[in-house]
C-alpha positions in Angstrom: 0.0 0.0 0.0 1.1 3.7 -1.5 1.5 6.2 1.6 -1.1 9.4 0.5 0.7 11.7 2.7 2.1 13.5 -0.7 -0.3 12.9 -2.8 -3.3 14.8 -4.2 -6.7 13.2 -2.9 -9.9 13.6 -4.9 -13.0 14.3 -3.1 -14.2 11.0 -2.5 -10.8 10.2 -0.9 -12.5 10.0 2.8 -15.1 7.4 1.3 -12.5 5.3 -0.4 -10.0 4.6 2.6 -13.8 4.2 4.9 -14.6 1.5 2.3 -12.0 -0.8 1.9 -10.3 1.1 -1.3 -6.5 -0.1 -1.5 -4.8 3.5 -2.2 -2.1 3.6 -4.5 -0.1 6.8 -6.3 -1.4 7.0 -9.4 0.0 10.1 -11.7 0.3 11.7 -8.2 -3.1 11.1 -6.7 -4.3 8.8 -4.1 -6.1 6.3 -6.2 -8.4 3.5 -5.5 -7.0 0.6 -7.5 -9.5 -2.1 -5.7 -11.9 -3.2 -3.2 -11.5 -6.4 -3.3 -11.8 -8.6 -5.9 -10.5 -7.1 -9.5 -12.3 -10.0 -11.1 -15.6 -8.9 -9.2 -15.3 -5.3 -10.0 -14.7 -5.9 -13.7 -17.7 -9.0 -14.4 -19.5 -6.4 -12.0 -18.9 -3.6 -14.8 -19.8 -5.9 -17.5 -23.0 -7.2 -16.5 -24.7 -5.3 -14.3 -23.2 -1.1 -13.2 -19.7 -0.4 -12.0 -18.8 3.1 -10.2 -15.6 4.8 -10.8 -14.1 7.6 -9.2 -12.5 9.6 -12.1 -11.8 13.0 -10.2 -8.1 12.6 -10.8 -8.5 13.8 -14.7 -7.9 16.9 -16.0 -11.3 19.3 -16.9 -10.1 22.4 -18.6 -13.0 25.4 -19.6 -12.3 27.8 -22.8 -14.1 30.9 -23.4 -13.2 33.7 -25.5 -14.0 35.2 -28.9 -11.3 33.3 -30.3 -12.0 29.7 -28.3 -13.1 27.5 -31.1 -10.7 28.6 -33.9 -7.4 28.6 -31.3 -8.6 24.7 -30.0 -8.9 23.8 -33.8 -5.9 25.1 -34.3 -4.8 22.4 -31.2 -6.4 19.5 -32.3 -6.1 16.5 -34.7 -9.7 16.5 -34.9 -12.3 19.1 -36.1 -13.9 21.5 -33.8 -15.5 24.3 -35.7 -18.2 22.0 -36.5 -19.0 21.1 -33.0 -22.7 21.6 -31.5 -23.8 22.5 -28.1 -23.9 19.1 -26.6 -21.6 17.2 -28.8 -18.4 15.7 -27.6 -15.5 14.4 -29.7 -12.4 12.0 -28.9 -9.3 13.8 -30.5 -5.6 13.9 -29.9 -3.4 16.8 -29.7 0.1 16.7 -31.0 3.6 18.0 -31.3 5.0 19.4 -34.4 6.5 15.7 -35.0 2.7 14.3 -35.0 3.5 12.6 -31.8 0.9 12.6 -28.7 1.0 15.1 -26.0 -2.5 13.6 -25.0 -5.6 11.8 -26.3 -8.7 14.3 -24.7 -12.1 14.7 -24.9 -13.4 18.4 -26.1 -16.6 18.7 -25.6 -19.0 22.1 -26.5 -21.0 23.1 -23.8 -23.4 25.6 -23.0 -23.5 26.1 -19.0 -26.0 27.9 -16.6 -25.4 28.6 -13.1 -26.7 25.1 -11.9 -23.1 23.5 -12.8 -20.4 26.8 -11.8 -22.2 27.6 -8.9 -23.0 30.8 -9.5 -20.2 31.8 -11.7 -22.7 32.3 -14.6 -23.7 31.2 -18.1 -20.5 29.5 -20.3 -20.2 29.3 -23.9 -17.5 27.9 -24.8 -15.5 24.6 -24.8 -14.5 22.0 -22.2 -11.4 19.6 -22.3 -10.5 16.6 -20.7 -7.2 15.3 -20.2 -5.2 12.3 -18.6 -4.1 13.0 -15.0 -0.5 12.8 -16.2 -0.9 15.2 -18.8 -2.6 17.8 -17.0 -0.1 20.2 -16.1 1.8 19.3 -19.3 -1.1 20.3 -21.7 -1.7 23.3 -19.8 1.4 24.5 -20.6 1.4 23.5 -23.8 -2.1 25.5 -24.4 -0.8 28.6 -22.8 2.6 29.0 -24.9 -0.1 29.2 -27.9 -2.1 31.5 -26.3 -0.6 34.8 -27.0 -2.8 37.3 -29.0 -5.9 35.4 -28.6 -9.2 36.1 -26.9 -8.9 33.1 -25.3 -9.8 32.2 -21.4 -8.7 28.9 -19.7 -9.7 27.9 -16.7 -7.9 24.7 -14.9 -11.1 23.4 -12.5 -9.7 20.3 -12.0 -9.8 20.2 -8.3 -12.3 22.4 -8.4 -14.7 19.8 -9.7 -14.9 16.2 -9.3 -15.8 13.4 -12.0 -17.3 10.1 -11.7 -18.7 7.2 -13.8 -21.2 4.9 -13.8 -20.6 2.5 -16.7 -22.5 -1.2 -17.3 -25.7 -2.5 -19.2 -27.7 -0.9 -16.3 -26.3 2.5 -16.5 -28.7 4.2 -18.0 -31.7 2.7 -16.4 -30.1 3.2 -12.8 -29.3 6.7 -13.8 -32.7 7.7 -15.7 -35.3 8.0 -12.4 -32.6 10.1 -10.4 -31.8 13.2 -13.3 -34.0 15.7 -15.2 -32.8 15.0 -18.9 -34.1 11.9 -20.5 -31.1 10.0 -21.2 -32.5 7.3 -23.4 -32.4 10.5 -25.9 -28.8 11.3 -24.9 -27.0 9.5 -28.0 -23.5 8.5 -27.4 -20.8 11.1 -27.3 -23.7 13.9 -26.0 -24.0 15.7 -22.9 -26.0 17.9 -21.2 -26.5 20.3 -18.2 -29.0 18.1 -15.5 -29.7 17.6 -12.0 -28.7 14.1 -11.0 -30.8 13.0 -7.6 -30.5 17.2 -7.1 -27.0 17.7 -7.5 -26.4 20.3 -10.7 -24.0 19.0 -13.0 -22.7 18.1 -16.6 -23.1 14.5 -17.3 -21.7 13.3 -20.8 -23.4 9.4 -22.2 -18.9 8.8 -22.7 -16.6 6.0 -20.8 -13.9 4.1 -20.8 -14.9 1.0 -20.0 -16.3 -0.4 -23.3 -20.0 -0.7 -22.0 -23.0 2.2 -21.9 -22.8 4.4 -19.3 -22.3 8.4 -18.6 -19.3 10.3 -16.9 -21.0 13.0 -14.3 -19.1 16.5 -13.7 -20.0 18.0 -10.4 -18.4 20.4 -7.9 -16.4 18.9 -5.4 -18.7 20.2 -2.8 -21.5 17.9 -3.2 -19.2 14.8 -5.0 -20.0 12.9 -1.6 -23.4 13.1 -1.9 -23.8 12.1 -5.0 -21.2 9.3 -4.9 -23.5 7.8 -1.8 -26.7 7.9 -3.7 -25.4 6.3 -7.2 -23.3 3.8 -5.2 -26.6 2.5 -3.3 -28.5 2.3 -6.5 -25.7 0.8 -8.1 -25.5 -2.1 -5.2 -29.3 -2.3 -5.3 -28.5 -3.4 -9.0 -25.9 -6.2 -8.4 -23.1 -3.2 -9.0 -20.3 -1.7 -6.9 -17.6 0.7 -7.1 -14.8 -0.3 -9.5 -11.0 0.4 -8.6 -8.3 1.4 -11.3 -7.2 -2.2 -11.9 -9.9 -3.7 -13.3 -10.8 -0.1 -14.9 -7.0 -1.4 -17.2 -8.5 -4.4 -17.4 -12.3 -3.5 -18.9 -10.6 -0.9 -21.4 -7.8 -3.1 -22.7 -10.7 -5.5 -23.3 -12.3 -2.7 -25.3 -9.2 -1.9 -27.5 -8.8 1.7 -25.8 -4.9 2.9 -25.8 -3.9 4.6 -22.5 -1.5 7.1 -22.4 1.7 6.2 -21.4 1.5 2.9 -22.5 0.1 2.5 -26.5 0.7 6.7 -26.7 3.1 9.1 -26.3 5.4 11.6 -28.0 7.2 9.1 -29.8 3.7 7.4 -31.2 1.9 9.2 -34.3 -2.1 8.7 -34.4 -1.8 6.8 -37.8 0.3 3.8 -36.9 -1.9 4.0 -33.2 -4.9 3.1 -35.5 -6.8 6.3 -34.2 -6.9 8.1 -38.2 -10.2 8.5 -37.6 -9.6 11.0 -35.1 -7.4 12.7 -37.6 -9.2 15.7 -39.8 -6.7 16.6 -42.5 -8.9 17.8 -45.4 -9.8 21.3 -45.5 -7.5 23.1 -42.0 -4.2 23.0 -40.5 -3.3 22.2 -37.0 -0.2 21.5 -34.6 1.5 18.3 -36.6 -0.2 18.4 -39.4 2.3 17.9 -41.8 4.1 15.2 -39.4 0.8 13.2 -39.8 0.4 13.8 -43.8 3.8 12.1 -43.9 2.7 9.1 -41.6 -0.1 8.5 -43.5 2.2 7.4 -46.2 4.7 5.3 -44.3 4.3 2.0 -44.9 7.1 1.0 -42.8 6.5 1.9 -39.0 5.0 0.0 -36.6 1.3 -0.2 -35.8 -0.5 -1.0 -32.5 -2.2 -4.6 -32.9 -3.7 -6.8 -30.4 -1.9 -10.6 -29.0 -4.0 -13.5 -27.5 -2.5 -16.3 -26.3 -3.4 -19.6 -24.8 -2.9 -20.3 -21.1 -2.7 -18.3 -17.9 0.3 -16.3 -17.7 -0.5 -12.3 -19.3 2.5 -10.3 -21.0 3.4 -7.5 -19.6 4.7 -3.9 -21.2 8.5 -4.0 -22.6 7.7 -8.2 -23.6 9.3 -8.2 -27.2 7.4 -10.1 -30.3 8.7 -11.8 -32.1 8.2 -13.8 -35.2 10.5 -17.0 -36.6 12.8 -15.5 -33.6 13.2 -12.2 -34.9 12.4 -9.6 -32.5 9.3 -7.6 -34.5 7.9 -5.7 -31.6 6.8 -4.9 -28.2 4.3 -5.2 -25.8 2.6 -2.1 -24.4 -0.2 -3.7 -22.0 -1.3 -7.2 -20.9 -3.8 -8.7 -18.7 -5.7 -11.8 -18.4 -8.9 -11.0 -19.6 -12.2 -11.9 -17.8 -14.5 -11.7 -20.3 -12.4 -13.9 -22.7 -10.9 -16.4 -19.8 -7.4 -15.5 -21.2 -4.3 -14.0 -21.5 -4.6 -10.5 -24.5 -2.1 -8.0 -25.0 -1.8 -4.9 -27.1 1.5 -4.1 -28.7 3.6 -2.1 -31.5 4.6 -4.6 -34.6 6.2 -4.0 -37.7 3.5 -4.0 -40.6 5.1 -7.3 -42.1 3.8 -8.9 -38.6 0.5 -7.3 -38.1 -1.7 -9.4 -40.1 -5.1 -11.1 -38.3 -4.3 -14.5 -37.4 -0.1 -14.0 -37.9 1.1 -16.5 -35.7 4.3 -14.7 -33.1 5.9 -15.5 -30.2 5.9 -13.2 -26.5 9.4 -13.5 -24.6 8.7 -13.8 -21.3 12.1 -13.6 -19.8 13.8 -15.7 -21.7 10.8 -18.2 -22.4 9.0 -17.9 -25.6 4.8 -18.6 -25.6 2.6 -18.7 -28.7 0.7 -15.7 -30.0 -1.8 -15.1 -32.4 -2.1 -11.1 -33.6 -5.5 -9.8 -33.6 -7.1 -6.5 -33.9 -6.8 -5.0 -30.8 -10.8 -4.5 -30.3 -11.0 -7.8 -28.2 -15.0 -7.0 -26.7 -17.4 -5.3 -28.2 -20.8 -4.7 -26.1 -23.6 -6.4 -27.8 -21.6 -9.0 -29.5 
């Protein structure tokens, strides 16, 4: 167990350490990375509701004349087109196409009922991976000069949570004013959940339905309580960080750090279609016309493999004993009853069905590639 004497604590820190939550440092916050069984959490997650405390990302608010041309201007992915409401996964890069992040920017229209009291918002919001947080704000505000352009960090201000599972929406539907049913995915809206003003978005991480709920910290307790006794009342529980890895490598969804980073372009991270080139020009632009064209780098793929034992990040691939790749996360997988893995392989390797090897330590175990989506809800 991590001491949290250092560490930043969200506001549902008290109700963590009061309910069993083993507290580890994650990107510099005291994290809950289980309850008790990872297995649990995770089946709990993907058939019935799991509950996540997600306070430790980064929530960022632009205003400003000049808020929607300067985040275009950011962001592999469109944003002049955005609607009130709409939400959109992008990436923003350096000038060598790498990743300084992968965020969500959302376009948001906000009353009082969500700033308490600071007044209506038009504008955008952003969020960011914990570890990223201080990095992209610096990042947006050496590109700030000259532009009517306000950023507020509200981060701590605020706290996040999800609620994610085939039961989501129904637990969540009696306890807010906006009819989610209607809520498509990648929407959001202003609400009242079971009273408490706040933004809640129908996004996740998790592969399954579900919403992620902005509220200020101030009333994050109260909230937490009353979606946590629905959840139980529903078969769910609250879900730590581990099995949170576990249900989005499942998924196929790259976390930062691991299948991104500065040295990783969007194209060979199979996430082009977060990638607007036609038409507008933005921070790496060029850097990703090129990669489009490589044939030659590695791509992100998925590995299962037979047996118990899960690779782990740095394993190399490799194919008639040549060392093609490297794993960037493993797990054995719940759903699947077996060991997957995403990883980086040269292109000549990365064919469904190519048969590799994973080193572990000196042993080499069978692998099959695969495409790194290995659930999919519904099928």
């Amino acid at each position: 167990m991590s001491s949290s004497e250092n560490l930043a604590k969200t506001p549902l820190y008290d109700w963590h350490a009061a309910h069993g939550g083993r507290m580890v440092d994650y990107a510099g916050w005291a994290m809950p990375v289980q309850y008790g069984s990872i297995v649990g959490e995770h089946h709990a997650t993907r058939n019935a509701v799991g509950l996540f405390d997600i306070s430790h990302m980064g929530r960022l608010l632009f205003s400003g004349a000049d808020a929607e041309a300067f985040l275009d201007s950011l962001s592999t992915r469109k944003v002049t087109d955005l609607k009130p409401g709409q939400i959109r996964y992008s990436l923003i890069c350096n000038e060598r196409g790498g990743v300084l992040d992968d965020v969500l920017i959302y376009r948001i229209e906000l009353e009082d009922g969500v700033r308490s009291g600071s007044g209506r918002l038009s504008g955008f919001g952003m969020v960011v991976n914990a570890s990223n947080r201080l990095k992209i704000v610096d990042w947006i505000n050496s590109h700030l000069v000259g532009q009517d352009v306000q950023v507020e960090d509200i981060s701590t201000e605020y706290a996040m949570i999800a609620l994610q599972g085939p039961k989501a929406i129904e637990l969540l539907e009696p306890l807010t004013h906006h009819p989610l049913t209607s809520l498509r995915y990648y929407t959001g809206a202003e609400t009242k959940v079971d009273g408490c003003g706040c933004y809640l978005s129908r996004t996740g991480y998790t592969g399954e339905d579900g919403c992620e709920i902005v509220v200020h910290a101030d009333l994050a307790a109260q909230l937490w309580e009353s979606l946590h006794a629905k959840a139980a009342e529903a078969d769910g529980m609250a879900v730590g960080l581990a099995a949170r890895n576990t249900l989005r490598l499942e998924a196929g969804m790259p976390l930062y750090g691991h299948e991104l980073s500065e040295d990783i372009n969007p194209i060979q991270a199979g996430l082009g279609f977060a990638v607007t080139l036609k038409d507008r020009q933005f921070i790496g632009r060029d850097a990703l016309v090129a990669a489009t064209q490589d044939k030659g780098q590695r791509v992100r793929v998925g590995l299962q493999l037979d047996g118990r034992r899960a690779p782990r990040e740095g394993y190399p691939v490799l194919q008639e004993n040549e060392v093609v790749g490297e794993v960037t996360s493993g797990t054995f997988s719940p759903t699947l009853d077996r060991p997957i893995a995403m990883a980086y392989v040269k292109p000549t390797a990365a064919a469904p069905g190519e048969p590799v090897a994973v080193d572990f330590r000196g042993s080499q175990l069978p692998a099959t590639i695969a495409p790194p989506v290995f659930y999919e809800r519904g099928k």
